[in-house]
N, C-alpha and C positions, 0 to 999 in steps of 0.2 A: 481811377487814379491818374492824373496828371503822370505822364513822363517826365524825365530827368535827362538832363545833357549828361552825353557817355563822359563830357571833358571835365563838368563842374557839377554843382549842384543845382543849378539854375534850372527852371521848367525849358524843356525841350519847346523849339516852335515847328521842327521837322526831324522827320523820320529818313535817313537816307538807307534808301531798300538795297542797293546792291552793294552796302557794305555793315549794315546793320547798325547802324549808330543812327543816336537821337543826339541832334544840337540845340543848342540855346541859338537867340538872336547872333550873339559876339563871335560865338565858334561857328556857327552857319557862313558868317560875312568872312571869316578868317581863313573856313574851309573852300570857299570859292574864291577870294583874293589870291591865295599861296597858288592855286591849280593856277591861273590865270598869268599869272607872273611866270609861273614856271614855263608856260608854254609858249608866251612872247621871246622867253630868251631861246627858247627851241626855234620857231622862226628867225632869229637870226639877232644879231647885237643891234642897239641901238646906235648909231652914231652922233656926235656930237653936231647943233646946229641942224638937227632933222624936223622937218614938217611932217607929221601926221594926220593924214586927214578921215576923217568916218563918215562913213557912207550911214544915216539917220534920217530914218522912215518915219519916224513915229512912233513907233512900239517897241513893246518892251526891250526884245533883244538888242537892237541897235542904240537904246539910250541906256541900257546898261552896256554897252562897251564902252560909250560915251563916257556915262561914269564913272567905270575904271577907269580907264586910260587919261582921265582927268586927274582921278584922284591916284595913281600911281609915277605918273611924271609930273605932277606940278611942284615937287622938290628941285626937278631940271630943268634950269630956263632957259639952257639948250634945246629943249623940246617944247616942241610948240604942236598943240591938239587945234585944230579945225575941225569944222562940220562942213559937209556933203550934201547936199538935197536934190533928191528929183520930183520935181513936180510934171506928173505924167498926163495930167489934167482929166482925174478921174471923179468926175462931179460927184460933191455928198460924200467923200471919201479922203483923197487927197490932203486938198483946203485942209478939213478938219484935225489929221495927223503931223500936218506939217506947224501945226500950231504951239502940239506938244513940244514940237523940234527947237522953235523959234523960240520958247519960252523958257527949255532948260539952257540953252545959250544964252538966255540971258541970265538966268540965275545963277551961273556958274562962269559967268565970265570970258565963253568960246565963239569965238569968230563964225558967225554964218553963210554959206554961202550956197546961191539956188541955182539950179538948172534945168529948162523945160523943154519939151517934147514939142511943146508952140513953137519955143524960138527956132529948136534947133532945124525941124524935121518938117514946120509948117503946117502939123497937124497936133492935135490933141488925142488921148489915148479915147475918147469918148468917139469922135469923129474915126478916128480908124476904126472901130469895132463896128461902127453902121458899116462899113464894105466889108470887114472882113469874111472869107469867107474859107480859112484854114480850119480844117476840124480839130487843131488843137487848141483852137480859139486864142481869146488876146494874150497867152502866153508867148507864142510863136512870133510877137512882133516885141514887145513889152519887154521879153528881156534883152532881146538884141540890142533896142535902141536905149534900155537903162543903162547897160555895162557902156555902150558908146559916148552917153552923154556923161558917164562917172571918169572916164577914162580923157574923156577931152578939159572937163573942169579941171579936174586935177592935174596936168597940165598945167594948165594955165594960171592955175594957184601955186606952180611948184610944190605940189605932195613928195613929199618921198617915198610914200608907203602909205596905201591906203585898207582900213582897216573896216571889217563888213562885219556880222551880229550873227554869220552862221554858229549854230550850235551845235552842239552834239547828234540830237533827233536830226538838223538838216544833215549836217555831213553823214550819218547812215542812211537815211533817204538817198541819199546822191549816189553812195556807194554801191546799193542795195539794186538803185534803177541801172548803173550802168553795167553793172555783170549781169540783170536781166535781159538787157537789150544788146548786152556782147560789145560795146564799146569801150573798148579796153583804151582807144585813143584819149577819151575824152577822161575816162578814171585817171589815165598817167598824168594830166596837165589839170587836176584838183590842186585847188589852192589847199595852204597856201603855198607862192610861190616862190624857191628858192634861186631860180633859176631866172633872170632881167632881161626878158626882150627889149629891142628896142624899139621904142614909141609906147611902151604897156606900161604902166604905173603897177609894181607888182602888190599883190593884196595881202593883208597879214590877216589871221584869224584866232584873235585872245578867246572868243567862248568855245574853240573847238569841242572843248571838254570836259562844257558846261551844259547839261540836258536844259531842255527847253522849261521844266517847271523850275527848276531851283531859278533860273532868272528871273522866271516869276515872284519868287520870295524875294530875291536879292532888291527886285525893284520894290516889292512891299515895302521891306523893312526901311529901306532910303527912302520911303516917300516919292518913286519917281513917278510921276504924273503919265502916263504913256498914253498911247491907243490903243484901243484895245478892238476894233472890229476888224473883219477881212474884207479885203479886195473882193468884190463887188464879180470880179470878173475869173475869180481863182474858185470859183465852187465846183466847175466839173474836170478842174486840173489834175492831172494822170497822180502828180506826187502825190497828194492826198489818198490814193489807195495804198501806196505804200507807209504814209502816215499809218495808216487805220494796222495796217499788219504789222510792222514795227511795234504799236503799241499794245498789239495781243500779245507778241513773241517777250517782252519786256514785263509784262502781268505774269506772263507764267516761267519766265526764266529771268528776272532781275540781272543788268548785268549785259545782256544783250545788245545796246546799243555802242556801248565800251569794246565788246570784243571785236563788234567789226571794225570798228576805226582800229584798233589793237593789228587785227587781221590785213586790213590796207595799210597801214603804215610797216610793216613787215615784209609788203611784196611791190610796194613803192617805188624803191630804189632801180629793183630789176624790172617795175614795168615804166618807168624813165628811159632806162637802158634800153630797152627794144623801143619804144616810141620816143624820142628822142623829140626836143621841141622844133618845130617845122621855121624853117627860115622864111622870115618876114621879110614884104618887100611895101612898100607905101601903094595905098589906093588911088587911082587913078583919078579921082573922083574928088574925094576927101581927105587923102593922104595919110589917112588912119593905117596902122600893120594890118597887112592880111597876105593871107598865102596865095590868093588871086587877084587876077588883074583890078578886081573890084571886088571890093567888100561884102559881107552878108550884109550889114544895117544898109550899103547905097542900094541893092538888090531890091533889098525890104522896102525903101524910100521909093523905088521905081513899082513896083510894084502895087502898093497904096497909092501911088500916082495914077495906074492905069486905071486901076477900081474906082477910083474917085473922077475921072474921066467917063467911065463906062455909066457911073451910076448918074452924071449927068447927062 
């Protein structure tokens, strides 16, 4: 026998496990709309004449923020949604995702705009990974010069607030790695970010707490065309084992992923308090914020320089 939405009588399309309710189509998009809304005004008010811009990969999580954030301020024409792109230039991969990007911008009317690892850095993420020779592999270069190159576009497009597709599963991943590894620095300075460096475009995060399948339906049900394969380069990435455990811990205790964000957001405030955000001074280099004389991404840039030296 078919299910029944707990709200109507409508045939259920989802079962939400850690609260026990079956929804229809209309309550499913209602019951992740209201959460989403709720937790952009928790990041902080919207101002009037603000640029938002989204950082949009191709898949599903970043074009449902897209989405949203489309379909939630397009009543205010004070607010204006942009798109983000990084093209990392990871053949067979990239191209292909970046297309979903290009296309829901166009059907929805959002301004595009790209940025590459070619122009910026001189290399492609294809061409680093021939020298690379860090056992944490292309992560260890990838994300340093993504967040560089998202941080300098936006800039330069004037963002006021830039907005990323983490979800619920990533933020307890994140949470989950840095009290294993005792970085309690890096847990305190978790988006999103309340607190405005200067030169950092600071990040908002509407799916906080939104698990990574429900986006899954949410883009079903809208028809959003996504990506749907992985980075090429992310198969022996450390997160992924805490994927795998998250998702045991979540099977046998519904509920699970909530408490820990529940749990960091309770001890948040006092681990700000004691790590306090580090005074930024411009890279000597690039002129980018960093706490030393020269940056992690110019290090990493010097670095893929020497390799790419050596290997000739």
């Amino acid at each position: 026998m078919m299910p029944i939405c707990s709200k109507c009588q409508k045939p259920a399309i989802a079962f939400i496990r850690y609260n026990g309710t079956h929804l229809c189509s209309d309550h499913f998009m209602l019951f992740v709309e209201k959460r989403v809304k709720k937790t952009i005004k928790k990041q902080g008010r919207i101002p009037q004449h603000t640029r938002i811009g989204v950082a949009a990969s191709g898949g599903k999580d970043s074009l449902v923020t897209l989405r949203l954030l489309h379909t939630i301020f397009q009543k205010r024409p004070d607010v204006e949604i942009v798109v983000i792109s990084v093209n990392e230039g990871i053949k067979g991969y990239r191209e292909n995702s970046l297309k979903k990007v290009k296309k829901a911008c166009s059907e929805w009317e959002i301004p595009y705009n790209e940025i590459s690892f070619k122009d910026v850095f001189g290399w492609n993420m294809d061409e680093i990974q021939q020298v690379n020779n860090s056992p944490l592999g292309a992560c260890s270069y990838c994300g340093v010069f993504r967040r560089h190159c998202l941080n300098i576009k936006a800039k330069e497009i004037n963002i006021s607030r830039l907005a990323t597709g983490h979800n619920l599963d990533d933020m307890a991943q994140s949470i989950l790695m840095n009290f294993v590894n005792a970085d309690m620095k890096k847990l305190a300075r978790l988006g999103p970010h309340e607190h405005i460096q200067p030169g950092l475009v600071p990040r908002m995060m509407p799916l906080r707490w939104i698990p990574e399948k429900e986006n899954a339906i949410y883009a079903l049900i809208n028809n959003i065309d996504f990506y749907e394969s992985m980075c090429p380069y992310s198969v022996n990435a450390l997160r992924g084992t805490f994927k795998d455990v998250l998702y045991l811990l979540e099977t046998k205790n519904p509920g699970t992923r909530h408490s820990i964000l529940h749990s960091y957001d309770a001890i948040r405030e006092s681990l700000r308090n004691q790590f306090p955000p580090a005074e930024l001074k411009k890279c000597i280099l690039c002129s980018e914020p960093t706490t030393q004389d020269v940056c992690q991404t110019c290090q990493l840039k010097e670095k893929v320089k020497q390799l790419m030296i050596k290997k000739s």
